[in-house]
N, C-alpha and C positions, 0 to 999 in steps of 0.2 A: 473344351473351354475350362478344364481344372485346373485352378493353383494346385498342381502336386506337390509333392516331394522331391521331386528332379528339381522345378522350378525355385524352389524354397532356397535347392542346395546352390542355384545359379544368382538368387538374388542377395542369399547371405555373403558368397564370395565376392561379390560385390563391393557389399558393406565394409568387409572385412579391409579391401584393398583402399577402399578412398574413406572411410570414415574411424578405422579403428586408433581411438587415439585422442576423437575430437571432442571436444567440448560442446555440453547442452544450453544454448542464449535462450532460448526463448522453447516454450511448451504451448501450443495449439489444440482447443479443440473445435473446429467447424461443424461438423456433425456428431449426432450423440452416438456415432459408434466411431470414431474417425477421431484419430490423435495423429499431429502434426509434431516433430521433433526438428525445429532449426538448430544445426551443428555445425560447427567453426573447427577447421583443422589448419594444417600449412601450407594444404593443395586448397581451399576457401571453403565457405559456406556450402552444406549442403542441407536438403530438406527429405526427412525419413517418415512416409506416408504410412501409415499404422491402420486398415481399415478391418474391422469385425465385427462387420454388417453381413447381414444372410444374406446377399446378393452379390456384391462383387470383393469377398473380401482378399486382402492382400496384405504384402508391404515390400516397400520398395524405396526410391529414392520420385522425388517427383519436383518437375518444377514451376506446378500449377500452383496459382496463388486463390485462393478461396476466402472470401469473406466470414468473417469470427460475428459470434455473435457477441451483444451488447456486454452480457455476464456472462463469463467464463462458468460449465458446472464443476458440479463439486469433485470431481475426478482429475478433472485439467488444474483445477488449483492446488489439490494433493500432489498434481505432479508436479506440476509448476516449485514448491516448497520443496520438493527431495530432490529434484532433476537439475535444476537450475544450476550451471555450472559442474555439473558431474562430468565425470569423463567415460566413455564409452572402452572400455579395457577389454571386453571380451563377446565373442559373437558364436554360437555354436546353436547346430541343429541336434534333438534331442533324436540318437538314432535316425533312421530314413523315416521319420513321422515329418506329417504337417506342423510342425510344433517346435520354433524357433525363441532364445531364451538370448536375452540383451541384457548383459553384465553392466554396470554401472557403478565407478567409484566416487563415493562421492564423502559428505563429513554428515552428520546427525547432529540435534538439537545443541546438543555439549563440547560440538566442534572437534569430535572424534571421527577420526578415520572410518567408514564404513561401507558396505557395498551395498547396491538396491539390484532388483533384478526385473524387467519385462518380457515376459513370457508369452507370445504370440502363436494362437493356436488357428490355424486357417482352416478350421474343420466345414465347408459349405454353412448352411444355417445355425452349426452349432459352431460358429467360432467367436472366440471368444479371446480377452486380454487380461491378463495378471500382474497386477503391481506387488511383489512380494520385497521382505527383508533377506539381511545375506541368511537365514534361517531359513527360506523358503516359508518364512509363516506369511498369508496370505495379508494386505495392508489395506487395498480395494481390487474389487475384480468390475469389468464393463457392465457384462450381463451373469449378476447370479444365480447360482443355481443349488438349490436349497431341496430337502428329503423328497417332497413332493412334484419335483420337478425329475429327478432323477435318484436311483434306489443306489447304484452303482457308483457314483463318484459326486463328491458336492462340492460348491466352490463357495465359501462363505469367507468374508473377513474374519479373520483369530486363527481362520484354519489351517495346516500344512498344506502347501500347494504338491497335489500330487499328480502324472503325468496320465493321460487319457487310458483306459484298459487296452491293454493289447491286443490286436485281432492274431485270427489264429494263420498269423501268413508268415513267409522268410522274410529276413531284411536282405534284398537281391546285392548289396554290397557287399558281406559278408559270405555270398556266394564266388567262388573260382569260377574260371570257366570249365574245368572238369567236374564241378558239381553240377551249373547249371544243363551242361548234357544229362548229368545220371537224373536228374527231375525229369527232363524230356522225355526219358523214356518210362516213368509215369503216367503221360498224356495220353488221353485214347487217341486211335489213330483219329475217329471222325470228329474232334473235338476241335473248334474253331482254336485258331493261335492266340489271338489275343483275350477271348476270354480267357485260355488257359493263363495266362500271362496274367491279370489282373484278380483271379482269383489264387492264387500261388504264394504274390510275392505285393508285397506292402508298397505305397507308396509312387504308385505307379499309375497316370492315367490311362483313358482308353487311347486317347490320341496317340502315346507315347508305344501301347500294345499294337495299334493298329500300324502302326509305320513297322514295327520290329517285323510282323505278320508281313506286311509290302516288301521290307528287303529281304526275307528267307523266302517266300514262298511266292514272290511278285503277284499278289495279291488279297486286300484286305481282309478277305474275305477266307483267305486259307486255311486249311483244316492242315494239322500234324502230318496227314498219311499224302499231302501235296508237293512235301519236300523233305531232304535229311533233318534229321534232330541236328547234326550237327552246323547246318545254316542258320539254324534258329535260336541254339546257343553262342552261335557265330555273331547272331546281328542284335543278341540280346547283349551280350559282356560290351560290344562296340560302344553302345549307350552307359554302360555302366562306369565304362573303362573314363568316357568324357565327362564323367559327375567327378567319378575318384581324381582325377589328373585335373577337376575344374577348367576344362576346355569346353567352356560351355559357348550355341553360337545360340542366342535370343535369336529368333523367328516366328513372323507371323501372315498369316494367310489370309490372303483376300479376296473377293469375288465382286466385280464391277465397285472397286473403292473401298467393300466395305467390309472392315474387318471380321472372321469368320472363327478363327483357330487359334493360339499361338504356343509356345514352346521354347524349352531350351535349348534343344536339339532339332536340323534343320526337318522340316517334314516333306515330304517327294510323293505319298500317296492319294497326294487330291487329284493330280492331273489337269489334263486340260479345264479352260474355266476359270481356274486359280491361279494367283497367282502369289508367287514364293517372295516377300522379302524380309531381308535381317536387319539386325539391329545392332549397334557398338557394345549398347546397355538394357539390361534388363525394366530400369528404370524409363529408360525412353520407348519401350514397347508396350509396359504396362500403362504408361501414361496416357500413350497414342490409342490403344486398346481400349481402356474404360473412360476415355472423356466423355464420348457421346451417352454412355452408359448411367454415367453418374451425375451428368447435369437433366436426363433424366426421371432418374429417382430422388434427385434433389427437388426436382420441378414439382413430384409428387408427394414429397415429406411438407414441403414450406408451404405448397400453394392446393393442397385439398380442397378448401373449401371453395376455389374458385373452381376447380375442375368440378367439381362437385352441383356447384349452381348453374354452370354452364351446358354441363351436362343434360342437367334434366331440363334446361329450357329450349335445348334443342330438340329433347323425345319431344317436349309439349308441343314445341312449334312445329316439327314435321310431322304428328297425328292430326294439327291443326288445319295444316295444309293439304292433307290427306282428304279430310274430311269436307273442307270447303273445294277443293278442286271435284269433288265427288258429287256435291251439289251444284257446280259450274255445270257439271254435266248434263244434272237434271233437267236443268234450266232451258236445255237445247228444245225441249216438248214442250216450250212456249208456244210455238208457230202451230203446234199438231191443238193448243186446246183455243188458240182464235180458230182453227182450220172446221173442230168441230164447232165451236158455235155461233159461224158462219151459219153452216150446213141447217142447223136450229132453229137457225133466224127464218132464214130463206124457209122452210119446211114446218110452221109457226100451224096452217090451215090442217094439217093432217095429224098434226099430234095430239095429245091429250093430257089431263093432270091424270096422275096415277101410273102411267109409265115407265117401266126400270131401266130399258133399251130399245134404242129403235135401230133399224139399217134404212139407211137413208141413201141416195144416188148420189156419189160425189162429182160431180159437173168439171173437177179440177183433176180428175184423173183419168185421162183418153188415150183409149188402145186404139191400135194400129186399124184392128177393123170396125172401127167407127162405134164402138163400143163405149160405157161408163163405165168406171167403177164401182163399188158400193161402199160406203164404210160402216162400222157399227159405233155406237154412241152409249155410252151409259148413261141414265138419266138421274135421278133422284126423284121417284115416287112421288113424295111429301110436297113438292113445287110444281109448278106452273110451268108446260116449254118456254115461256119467256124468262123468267127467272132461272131455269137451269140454262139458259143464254149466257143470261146476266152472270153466273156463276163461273161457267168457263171462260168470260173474258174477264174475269177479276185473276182470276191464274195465269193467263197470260198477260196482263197489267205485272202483277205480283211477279212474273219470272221473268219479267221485261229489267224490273228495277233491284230484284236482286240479281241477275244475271253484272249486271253496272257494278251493283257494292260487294257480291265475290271477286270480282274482279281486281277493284280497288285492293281489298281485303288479302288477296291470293300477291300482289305485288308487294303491300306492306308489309306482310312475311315474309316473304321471301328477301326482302333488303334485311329485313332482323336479323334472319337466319345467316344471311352472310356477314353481319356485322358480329353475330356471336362466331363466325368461321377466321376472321380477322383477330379478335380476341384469345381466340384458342391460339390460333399462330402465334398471337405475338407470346406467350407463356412461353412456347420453345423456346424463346430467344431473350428470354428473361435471364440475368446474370446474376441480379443483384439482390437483397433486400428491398433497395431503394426503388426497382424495378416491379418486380411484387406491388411492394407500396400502391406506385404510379396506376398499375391496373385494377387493386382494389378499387382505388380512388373517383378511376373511369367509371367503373361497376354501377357505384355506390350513386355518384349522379347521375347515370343512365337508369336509374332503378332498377338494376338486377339485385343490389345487394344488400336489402332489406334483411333479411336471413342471412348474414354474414355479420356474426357474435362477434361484437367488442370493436367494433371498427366504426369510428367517426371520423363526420365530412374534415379534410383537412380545410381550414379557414384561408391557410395562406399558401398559396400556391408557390412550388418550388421552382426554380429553372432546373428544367431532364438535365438530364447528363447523356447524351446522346452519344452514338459510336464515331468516332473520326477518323477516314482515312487520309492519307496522300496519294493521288496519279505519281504517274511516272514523269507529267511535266511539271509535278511540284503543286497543282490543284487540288483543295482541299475538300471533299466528299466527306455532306454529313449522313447520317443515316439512321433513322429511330426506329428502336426495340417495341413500341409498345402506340396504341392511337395517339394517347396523347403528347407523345414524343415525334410523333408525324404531323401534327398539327402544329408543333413548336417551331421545326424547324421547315417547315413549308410556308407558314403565314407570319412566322415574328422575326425569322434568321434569315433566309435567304429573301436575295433582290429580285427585283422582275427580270435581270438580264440574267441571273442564273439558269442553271437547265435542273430540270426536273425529270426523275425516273420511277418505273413502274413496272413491277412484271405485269404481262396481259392477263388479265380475267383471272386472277389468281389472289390470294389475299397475301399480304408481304408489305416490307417495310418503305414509307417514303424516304425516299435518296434524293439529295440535293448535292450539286457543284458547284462549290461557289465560286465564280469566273471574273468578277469584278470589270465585264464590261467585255471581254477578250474571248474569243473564238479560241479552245482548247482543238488539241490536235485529235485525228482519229482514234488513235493509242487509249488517249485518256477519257475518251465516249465510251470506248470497249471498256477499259476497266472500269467505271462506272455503274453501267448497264450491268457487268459480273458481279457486282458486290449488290446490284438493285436484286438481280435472281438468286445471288447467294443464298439473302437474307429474305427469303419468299418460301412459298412452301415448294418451288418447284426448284427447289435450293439442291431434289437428287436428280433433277433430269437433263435431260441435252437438247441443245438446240432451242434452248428458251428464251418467248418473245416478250422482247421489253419494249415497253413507249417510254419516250422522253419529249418533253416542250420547254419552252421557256416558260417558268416560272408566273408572268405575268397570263398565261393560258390556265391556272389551275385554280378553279372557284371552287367554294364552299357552298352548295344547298342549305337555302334558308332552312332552317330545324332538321337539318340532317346531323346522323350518328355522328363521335366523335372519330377522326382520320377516314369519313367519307370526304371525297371531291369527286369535281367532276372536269372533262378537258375534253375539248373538238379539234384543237389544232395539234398535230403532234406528228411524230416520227417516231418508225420502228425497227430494232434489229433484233437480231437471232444469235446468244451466247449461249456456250455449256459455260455454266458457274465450276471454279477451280477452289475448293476452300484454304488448298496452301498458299494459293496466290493472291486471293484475297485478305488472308487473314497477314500476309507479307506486306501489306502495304497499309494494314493497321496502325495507328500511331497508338504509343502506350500512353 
């Protein structure tokens, strides 16, 4: 799953063929490691994804739209000032490194001709972004790095941008194919293929080692002494030959939908399980690749503190419920402390004060051969057999009535704990700012979010902004992200003749049809019901059961959580959710 070198060299040729030329409108930064470039050429707009984040970093062409925050920082308006209207003149990778360098001609304060440079270093956790002058003197960098951070190379504003230390490996480009034979015969025989491969030669992932290994040696697994050196030089140059000649095919691997792998070069060593498909663009594989990736660790940069609150009122409440179901249990030895002081009562003439235990005939336990039982009784010394009576029918009193209020108690948790299970879902499915917002907001009057700094009650309540599809016969499906967005359009937007959906027993989002009186066709129940389990948590599974009713069947419990209801009359079918076809009949 590395941004290599290979890939670096398939997303710049890219660049090169549809952007080189265009002009910079507009400078984006959405995330504080994530610089957005909208460019204008003669083939139209496109948008140059910049990510140098430790987790998924990249760059590529994208044409995901992400909300900007309020202020722009101070990086994005530095660029913003030198970028704005520059022209993109030149695109080169620095040698086979991870470390891509974005020429820009643009003018300077004085209205001279000058050039800027962005230097994109896709090193895993250590990557990193460079705004330099045509001097390579450094102007601002993302993430600095300064004496104490690193002994070997600093990146400071003033400083000369200089390129990452060179590891001690070949660049395999500058390798022939009659050289990369004479290395092969360096290799020890028992020496697996693609480690030899990735410790050799720069720039190269495993996945990319592991496929060369699969075609020389028909297996990932293969060691040197498995096959000739010269299949292995044979299936290494092949790759090398489609970097140099830029015949790059974007490819990415999947297993039951969900993507696994991906590459510039097609991969064949997953086998059965997986499955192989390609892509036109690099941009549209990366895109498709890290969506679900990056919404998130967005979910986890913006919405901490809700993750964070919710979190620990779940550990509270399932040690809560732990704990009371434990004493439900106990409560079961009601019956055993009437049973003994029954037995006490009845046996009042043969006891005496000062007794610690008696065994008494239990009259209530009769064997086969006409026999009693016996049971033994602990007393308390200190009292009277009537009063040790009186004692054990106060514990059976007492687990009578707490047996009732665990009860209650063990139900009222368990509604919480699913309303904090609805909560948590609806986070995934959080897009926006505004979304965030709406959930704090829920929080905060539900009393979770007392402990959430800096956040007051909003006064005046907004109208959601809820998700909108179309059916196929032109009915319009709304559908909300978050409780209060399911209460919105459940109780203030739809009519009672609409139809109402739900995944079964599951927490997910209320889905409304609005029908205006008119029986929709089969077609558009199904698509409904698919966007109701989409957007549910059983949003990866098959065969998921949805209820639906008319609208006027869905009540609200007096002082119940917000987007609880409740419904008796209803109907059910069974869909796998499709998110491409769901997300097809989204209206923007």
């Amino acid at each position: 799953m590395a941004f290599d070198a290979g890939m670096l060299a398939c997303v710049l040729a890219e660049i090169r063929e549809k952007s080189l030329g265009a002009r910079v409108e507009k400078v984006f930064q959405p995330e504080k490691d994530e610089i957005v470039l909208q460019m204008r050429s003669i083939e139209g707009g496109k948008r140059l994804l910049i990510n140098a984040g430790s987790s998924t970093p990249r760059i590529c062409f994208t044409t995901e739209q992400k909300e900007n925050p309020m202020s722009p920082p101070m990086l994005c308006m530095l660029l913003r000032k030198h970028l704005q209207g520059a022209k993109l003149c030149a695109v080169r990778q620095c040698g086979f490194e991870r470390v891509a360098e974005l020429e820009f001609l643009t003018r300077d304060e004085m209205g001279f001709e000058c050039k800027r440079y962005l230097i994109v270093e896709i090193m895993g956790k250590y990557s990193n972004l460079v705004f330099a002058n045509e001097a390579k003197k450094i102007l601002a960098v993302l993430h600095t790095v300064d004496f104490s951070t690193s002994s070997r190379r600093q990146l400071l504003p003033g400083m000369t941008y200089e390129l990452p230390p060179k590891q001690d490996k070949q660049n395999p480009l500058d390798c022939s194919r009659e050289q990369l034979l004479a290395l092969t015969t360096e290799a020890g025989e028992d020496r697996p293929i693609d480690k030899w491969i990735t410790s050799v030669f720069c720039g190269i992932s495993s996945a990319i080692a592991r496929e060369v290994a699969f075609r020389a040696g028909g297996s990932c697994d293969a060691t040197v002494s498995c096959t000739s050196r010269e299949k292995i030089a044979d299936a290494l140059d092949e790759v090398l030959t489609c970097i140099r000649e830029e015949r790059f095919a974007p490819t990415m691997i999947l297993r039951d939908t969900t993507p696994v792998e991906y590459a510039f070069y097609p991969l064949l060593h997953y086998g059965e399980g997986f499955e192989v498909q390609g892509y036109e663009s690099a941009g549209k594989l990366l895109d498709v690749f890290f969506q679900k990736k990056d919404h998130e660790q967005h979910i986890r940069q913006r919405a901490g503190d809700i993750l964070r609150i919710l979190s620990n009122a779940d550990a509270r409440l399932r040690k809560k419920l732990d704990l009371q179901r434990g004493e439900l249990a106990d409560c079961e030895k009601g019956e055993e402390y009437k049973r003994d002081a029954d037995l006490i009562t009845a046996n009042l003439y043969q006891l005496s004060r000062g007794m610690s235990r008696v065994e008494l005939t239990d009259y209530g336990d009769y064997h086969e051969d006409g026999s009693f039982g016996t049971r033994v009784i602990t007393l308390d010394s200190r009292l009277s057999p009537a009063a040790n009576a009186q004692q054990y029918y106060k514990k059976y009193n007492k687990s009578k009535t707490a047996k009732v209020e665990l009860a209650r108690q063990i139900s009222l948790g368990e509604a919480e704990l699913s309303y904090i299970d609805s909560v948590l879902d609806a986070l995934t499915r959080a897009e926006t700012a505004a979304d965030l917002a709406e959930i704090r907001d829920e929080l905060y009057r539900s009393g979770y979010a007392s402990r959430m700094k800096g956040h007051a009650l909003q006064r005046k309540q907004t109208t959601p902004t809820v998700a909108q599809f179309r059916t196929s016969g032109g009915y319009v499906v709304l559908c909300g992200k978050n409780n209060l967005q399911n209460e919105y359009i459940t109780h203030k937007v739809a009519g009672k003749q609409d139809y109402w959906f739900h995944v079964k027993n599951l927490p997910g989002s209320h889905t409304v049809m609005l029908c205006n009186g008119e029986e929709p066709s089969e077609r558009d129940f199904t698509e409904a019901a698919e966007i109701a389990a989409y957007f549910s948590k059983g949003a990866d599974g098959q065969n998921v059961e949805v209820d639906y009713t008319l609208v006027r069947n869905v009540k609200k419990p007096a002082g119940g959580k917000p987007g609880l209801v409740i419904y008796h009359t209803n109907w059910s079918c069974i869909v796998t959710p499709d998110g491409a076809r769901v997300q097809a009949l989204r209206e923007k």
